[in-house]
C-alpha positions in Angstrom: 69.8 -18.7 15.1 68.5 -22.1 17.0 72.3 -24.0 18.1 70.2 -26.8 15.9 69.9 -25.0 12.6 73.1 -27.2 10.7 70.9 -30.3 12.1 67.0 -28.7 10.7 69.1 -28.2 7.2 70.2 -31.8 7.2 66.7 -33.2 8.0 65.3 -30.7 5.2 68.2 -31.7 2.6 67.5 -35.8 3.3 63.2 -35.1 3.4 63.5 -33.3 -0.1 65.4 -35.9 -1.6 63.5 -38.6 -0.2 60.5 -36.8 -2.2 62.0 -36.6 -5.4 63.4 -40.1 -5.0 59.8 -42.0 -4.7 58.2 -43.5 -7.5 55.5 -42.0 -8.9 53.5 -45.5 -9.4 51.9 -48.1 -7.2 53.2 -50.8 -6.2 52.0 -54.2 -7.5 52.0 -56.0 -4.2 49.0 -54.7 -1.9 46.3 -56.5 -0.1 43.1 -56.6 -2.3 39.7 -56.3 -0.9 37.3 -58.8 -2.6 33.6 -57.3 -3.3 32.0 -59.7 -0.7 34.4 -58.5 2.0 33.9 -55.1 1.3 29.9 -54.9 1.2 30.6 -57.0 4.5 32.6 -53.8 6.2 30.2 -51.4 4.3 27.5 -52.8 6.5 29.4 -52.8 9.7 30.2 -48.6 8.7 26.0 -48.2 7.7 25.2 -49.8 10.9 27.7 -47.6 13.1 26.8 -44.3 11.2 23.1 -44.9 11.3 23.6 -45.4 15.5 25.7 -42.6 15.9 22.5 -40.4 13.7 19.9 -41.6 16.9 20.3 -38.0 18.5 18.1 -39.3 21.4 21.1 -42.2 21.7 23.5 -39.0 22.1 21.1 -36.4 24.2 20.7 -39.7 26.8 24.4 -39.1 27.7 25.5 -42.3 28.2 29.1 -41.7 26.9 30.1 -45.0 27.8 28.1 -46.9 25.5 28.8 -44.1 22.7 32.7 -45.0 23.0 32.4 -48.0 23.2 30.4 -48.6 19.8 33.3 -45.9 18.2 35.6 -48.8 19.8 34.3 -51.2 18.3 33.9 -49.6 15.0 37.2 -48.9 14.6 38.4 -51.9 16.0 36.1 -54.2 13.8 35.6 -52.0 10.9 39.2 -50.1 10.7 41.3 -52.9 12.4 42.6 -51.1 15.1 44.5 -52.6 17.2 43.8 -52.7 21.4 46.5 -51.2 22.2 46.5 -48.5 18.8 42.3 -47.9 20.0 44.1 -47.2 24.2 46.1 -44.7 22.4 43.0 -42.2 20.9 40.7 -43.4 23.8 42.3 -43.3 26.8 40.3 -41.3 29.8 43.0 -38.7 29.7 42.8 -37.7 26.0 39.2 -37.8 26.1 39.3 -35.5 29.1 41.9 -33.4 28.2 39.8 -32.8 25.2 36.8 -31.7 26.7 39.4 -29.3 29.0 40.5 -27.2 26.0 37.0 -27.4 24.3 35.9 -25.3 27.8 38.9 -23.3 28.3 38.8 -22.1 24.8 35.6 -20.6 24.9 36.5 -19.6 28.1 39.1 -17.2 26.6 37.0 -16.7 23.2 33.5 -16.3 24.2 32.9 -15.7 20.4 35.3 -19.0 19.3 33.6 -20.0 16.1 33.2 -23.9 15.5 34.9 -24.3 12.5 37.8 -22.2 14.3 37.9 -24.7 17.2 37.7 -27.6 15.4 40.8 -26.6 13.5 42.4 -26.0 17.0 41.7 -29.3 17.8 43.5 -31.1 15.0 47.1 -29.2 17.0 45.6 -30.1 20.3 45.4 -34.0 19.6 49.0 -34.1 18.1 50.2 -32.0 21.1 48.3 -34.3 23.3 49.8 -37.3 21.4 53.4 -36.1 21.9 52.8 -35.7 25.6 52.0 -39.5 25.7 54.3 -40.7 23.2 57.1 -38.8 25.2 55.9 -40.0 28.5 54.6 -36.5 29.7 51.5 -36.1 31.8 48.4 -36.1 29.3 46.8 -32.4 30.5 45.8 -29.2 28.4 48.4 -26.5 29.8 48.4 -23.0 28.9 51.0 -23.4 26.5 49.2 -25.9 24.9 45.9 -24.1 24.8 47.8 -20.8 23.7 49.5 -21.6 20.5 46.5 -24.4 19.8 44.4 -21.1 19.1 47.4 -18.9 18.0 47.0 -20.4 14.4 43.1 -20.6 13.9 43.2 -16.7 14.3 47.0 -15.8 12.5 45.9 -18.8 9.7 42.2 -16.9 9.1 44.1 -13.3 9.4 47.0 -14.5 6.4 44.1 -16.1 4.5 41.6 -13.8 4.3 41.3 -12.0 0.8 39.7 -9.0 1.9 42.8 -8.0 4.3 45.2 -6.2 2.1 48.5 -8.1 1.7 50.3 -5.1 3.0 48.3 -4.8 6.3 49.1 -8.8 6.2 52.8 -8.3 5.9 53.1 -5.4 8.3 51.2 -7.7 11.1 53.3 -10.2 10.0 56.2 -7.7 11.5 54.7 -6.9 14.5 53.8 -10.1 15.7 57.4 -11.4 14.8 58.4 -8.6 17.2 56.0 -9.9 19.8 57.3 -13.5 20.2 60.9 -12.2 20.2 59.5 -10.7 23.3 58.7 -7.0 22.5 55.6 -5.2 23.5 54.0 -4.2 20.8 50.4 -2.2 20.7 47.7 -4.5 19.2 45.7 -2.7 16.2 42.7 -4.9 16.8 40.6 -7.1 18.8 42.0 -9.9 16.8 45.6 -8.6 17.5 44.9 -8.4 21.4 43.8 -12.3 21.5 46.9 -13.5 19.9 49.3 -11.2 22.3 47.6 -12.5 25.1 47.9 -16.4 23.8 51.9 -15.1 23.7 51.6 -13.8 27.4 50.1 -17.0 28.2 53.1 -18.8 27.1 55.5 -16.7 28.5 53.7 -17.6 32.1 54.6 -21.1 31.5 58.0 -21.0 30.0 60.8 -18.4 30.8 62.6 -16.3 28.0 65.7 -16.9 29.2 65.6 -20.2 30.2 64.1 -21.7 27.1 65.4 -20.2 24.3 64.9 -22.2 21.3 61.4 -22.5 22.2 61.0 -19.1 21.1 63.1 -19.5 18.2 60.5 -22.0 17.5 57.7 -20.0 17.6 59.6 -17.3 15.5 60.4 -20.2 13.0 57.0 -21.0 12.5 55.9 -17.7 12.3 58.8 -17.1 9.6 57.9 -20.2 7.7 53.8 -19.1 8.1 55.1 -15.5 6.5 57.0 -17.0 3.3 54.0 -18.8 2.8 52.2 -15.8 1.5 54.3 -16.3 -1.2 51.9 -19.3 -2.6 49.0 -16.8 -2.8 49.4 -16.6 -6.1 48.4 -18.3 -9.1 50.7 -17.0 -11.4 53.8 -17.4 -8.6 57.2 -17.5 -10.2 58.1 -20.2 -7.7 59.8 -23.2 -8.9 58.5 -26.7 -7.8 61.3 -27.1 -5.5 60.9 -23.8 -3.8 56.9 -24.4 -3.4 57.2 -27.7 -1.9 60.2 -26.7 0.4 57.5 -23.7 1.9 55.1 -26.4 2.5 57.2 -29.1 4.2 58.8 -25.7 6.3 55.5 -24.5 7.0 54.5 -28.2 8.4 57.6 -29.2 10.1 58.2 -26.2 11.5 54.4 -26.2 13.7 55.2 -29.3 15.0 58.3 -28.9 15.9 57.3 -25.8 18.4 54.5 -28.8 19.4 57.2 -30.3 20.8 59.3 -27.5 22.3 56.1 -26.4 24.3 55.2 -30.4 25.8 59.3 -31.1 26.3 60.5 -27.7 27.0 63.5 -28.7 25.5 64.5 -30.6 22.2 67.7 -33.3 21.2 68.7 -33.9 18.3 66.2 -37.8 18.0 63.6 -35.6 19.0 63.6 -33.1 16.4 64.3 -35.6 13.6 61.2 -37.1 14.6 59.1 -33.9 15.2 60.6 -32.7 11.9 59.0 -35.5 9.2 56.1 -35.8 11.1 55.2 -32.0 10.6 56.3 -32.1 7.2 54.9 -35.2 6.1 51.1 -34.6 7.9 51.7 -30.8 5.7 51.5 -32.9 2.6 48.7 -34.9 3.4 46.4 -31.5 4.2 47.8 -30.3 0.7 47.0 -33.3 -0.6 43.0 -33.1 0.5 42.9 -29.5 -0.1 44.5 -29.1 -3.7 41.0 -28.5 -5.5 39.8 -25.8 -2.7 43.0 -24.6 -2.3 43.2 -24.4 -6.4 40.3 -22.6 -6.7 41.2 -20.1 -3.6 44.4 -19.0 -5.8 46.9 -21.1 -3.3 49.8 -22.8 -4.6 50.7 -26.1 -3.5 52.9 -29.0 -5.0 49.0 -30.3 -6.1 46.7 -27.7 -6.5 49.7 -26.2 -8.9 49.6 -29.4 -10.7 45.2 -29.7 -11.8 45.5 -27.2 -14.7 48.3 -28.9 -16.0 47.0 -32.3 -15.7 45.8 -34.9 -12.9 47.1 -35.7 -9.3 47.9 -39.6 -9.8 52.1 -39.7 -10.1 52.1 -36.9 -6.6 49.9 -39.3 -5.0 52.1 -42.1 -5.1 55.0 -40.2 -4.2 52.8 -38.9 -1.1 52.2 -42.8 -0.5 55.9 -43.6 -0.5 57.3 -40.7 1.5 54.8 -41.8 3.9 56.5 -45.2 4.2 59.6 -43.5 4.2 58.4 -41.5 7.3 57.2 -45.0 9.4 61.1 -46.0 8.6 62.2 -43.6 10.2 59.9 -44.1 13.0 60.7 -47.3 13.6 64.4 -46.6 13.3 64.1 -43.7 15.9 61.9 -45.2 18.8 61.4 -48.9 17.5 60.0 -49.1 21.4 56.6 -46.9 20.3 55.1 -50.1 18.0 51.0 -48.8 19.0 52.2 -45.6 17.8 54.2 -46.8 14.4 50.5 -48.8 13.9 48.3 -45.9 14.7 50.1 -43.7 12.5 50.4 -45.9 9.8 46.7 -47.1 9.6 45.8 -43.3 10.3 48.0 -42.0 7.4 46.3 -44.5 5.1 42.7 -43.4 5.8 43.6 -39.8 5.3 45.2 -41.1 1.9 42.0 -42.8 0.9 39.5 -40.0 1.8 41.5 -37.3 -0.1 41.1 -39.8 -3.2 37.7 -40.0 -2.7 36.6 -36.8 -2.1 38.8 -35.2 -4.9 38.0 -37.7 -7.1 37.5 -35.6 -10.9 41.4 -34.9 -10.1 42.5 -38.5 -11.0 42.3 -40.2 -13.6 39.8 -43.2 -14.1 42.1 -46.1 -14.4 43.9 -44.7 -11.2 40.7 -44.4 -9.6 40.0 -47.5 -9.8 43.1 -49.6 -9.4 43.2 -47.9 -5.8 39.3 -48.8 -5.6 40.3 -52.4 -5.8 42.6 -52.2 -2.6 40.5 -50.0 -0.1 38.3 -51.8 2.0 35.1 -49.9 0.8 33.8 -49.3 -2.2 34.3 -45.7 -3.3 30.3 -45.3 -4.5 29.5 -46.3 -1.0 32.5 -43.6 0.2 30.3 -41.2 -1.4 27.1 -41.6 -0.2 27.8 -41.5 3.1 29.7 -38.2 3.0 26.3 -36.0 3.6 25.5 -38.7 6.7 29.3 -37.7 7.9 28.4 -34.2 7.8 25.2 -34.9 9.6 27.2 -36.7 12.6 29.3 -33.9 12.5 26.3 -31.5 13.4 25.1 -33.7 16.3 28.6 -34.0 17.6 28.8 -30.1 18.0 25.6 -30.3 19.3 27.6 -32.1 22.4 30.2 -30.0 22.1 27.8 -26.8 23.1 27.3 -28.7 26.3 30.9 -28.7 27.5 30.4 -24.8 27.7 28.9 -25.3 30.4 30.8 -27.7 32.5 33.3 -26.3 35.0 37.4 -26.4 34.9 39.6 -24.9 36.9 42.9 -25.9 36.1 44.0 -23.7 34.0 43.4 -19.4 34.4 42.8 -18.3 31.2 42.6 -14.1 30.9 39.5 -13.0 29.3 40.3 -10.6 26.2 38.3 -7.3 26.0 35.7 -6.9 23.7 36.0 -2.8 23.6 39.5 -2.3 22.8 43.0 -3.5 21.6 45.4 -4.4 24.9 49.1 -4.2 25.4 50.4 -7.3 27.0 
């Protein structure tokens, strides 16, 4: 057991009541966006979108004026601060980025995109937490390792055709791998996450760093008691399906923060804790309809056949206050960082609403219409031109294949048969 486990209980006990203690309404006091100021940032957002869409603009290469337009965009459009738009832009993100893009398919040959691009959203936060905690911004192996550990042990848990018992005993043997047994891999997809284990083992020793691996076996537990919200039907009560979730979420980025620190105290893992948690409940949030329909039971996809989303929303938009508190309590120093988070959080807010909009009611809908800064018709049609820039952006992705890095050595895994690490 981690020597912080009476401190993770506390966190848990204060997060929980700090759920069921927001309100479940709006409050009355928000900025309002008149209709003239928004068609005035719709046309800043057209313009933007229909630049980014000029693929000969991207195939020219010139990366300089392409971020600086995204700057400006999000400065202009999304009022980003300087300093918040340093944070996400800064050479050493941007090159750390294009660093684990390479040295991921450097391992995975056969990487899919969607599978990278969900590696990416871990890499950012890891890369985040080096700068926020004054580490060196740079993609190490440990970072790289459990950045693609959950793309394949998420799609393995997930997958309906695997039989829940061949999920459960995987579940076993991989437990048995982080706690530093070698265990024979029963498939390809077995060998690649051993090896992503081996790779953190290289950086970090057992011995030395103990409650790293704890880490990694708490968030391996936490992913296996999830399986319990494959269900429709569950028996779970509301309290013991949100308290999986918030685990599940605050337990990932936690071990984020194990692997950039090496080490945690007790500030630290307050912090780490109900930011996990609290970006868990935002995925939830955008998910509930797919994750509805998919048979997965979360606080909100439980709640559509029983009525609409509109009272967890505004809970979601509390606790998500209640989170910057604590932020600012905690390192009242990190003020880009409180800003980026907080403007951040909000537009992750606003696009769940939008895209998931049959599962609120119509007054809701449009009483949280009157105080985003776009109008959600214009939301809407823009979503397939979203997509579009997401095609042309993996377009430039392909490219860093073929770049060169040799910072990290990354062992290949065999195609032809399962490996023992």
């Amino acid at each position: 057991m981690s020597k912080h486990a009476d401190l993770y209980a506390k966190i848990e006990k204060q997060f929980i009541k700090s759920w069921e203690n927001c309100p479940e309404h709006l409050p009355n006091k928000q900025k309002r966006f008149a209709y003239l100021e928004k068609r005035i940032w719709e046309s800043k957002c057209h313009r933007f979108i229909e630049l980014m869409q000029t693929k000969s603009h991207l195939e020219q290469g010139n990366k300089t004026l392409i971020l600086n337009e995204c700057k400006s965009f999000c400065e202009e459009t999304l009022s980003y601060s300087s300093n918040e738009l340093a944070l996400i832009f800064s050479e050493e993100m941007l090159g750390a980025t294009k660093v684990f893009i390479q040295k991921a398919w450097q391992f995975d040959p056969e990487l899919k995109n969607d599978e990278l691009f969900q590696a990416l959203r871990n890499v950012w936060i890891m890369l985040g937490l080096q700068s926020f905690f004054g580490i060196e911004v740079k993609i190490t192996p440990s970072l790289l390792a459990y950045s693609l550990l959950y793309p394949y042990t998420d799609n393995l848990l997930d997958d309906e055709k695997i039989e829940k018992e061949e999920k459960l005993n995987f579940c076993k043997r991989f437990a048995l791998r982080l706690a530093g047994q070698k265990i024979k891999s029963q498939s390809i997809l077995e060998s690649k996450i051993y090896h992503l284990v081996s790779m953190i083992e290289s950086e970090f020793h057992r011995t030395k760093h103990p409650d790293l691996f704890k880490s990694l076996l708490a968030i391996h537990k936490a992913q296996t008691h999830s399986l319990a919200l494959l269900n429709k039907n569950t028996s779970l009560s509301k309290e013991e399906i949100f308290k999986i979730c918030i685990t599940k979420g605050s337990s990932s980025v936690i071990a984020d923060g194990y692997l950039v620190m090496g080490d945690l105290n007790e500030k630290q893992i307050h912090f780490l804790y109900e930011y996990g948690a609290y970006l868990q409940i935002l995925d939830d949030l955008q998910d509930a309809r797919q994750d509805y329909m998919d048979g997965i039971t979360t606080c909100f996809s439980a709640n559509l056949p029983h009525g609409n989303l509109d009272s967890l929303v505004c809970k979601t938009y509390y606790l998500g206050k209640v989170f910057h508190q604590t932020c600012t309590k905690l390192y009242p120093e990190q003020i880009s960082f409180h800003g980026l988070i907080k403007r951040s959080f909000a537009l992750l807010f606003i696009a769940s609403i939008v895209e998931n909009q049959k599962d609120f009611s119509k007054h809701f809908i449009q009483k949280i219409e009157k105080h985003a800064p776009f109008r959600f018709s214009f939301l809407r049609k823009q979503q397939s031109d979203i997509q579009e820039l997401k095609s042309l952006l993996l377009i430039k992705i392909q490219k860093y294949k073929k770049e060169n890095y040799s910072t990290i050595s990354i062992p290949r895994v065999e195609k032809d048969k399962p490996c023992c690490p």
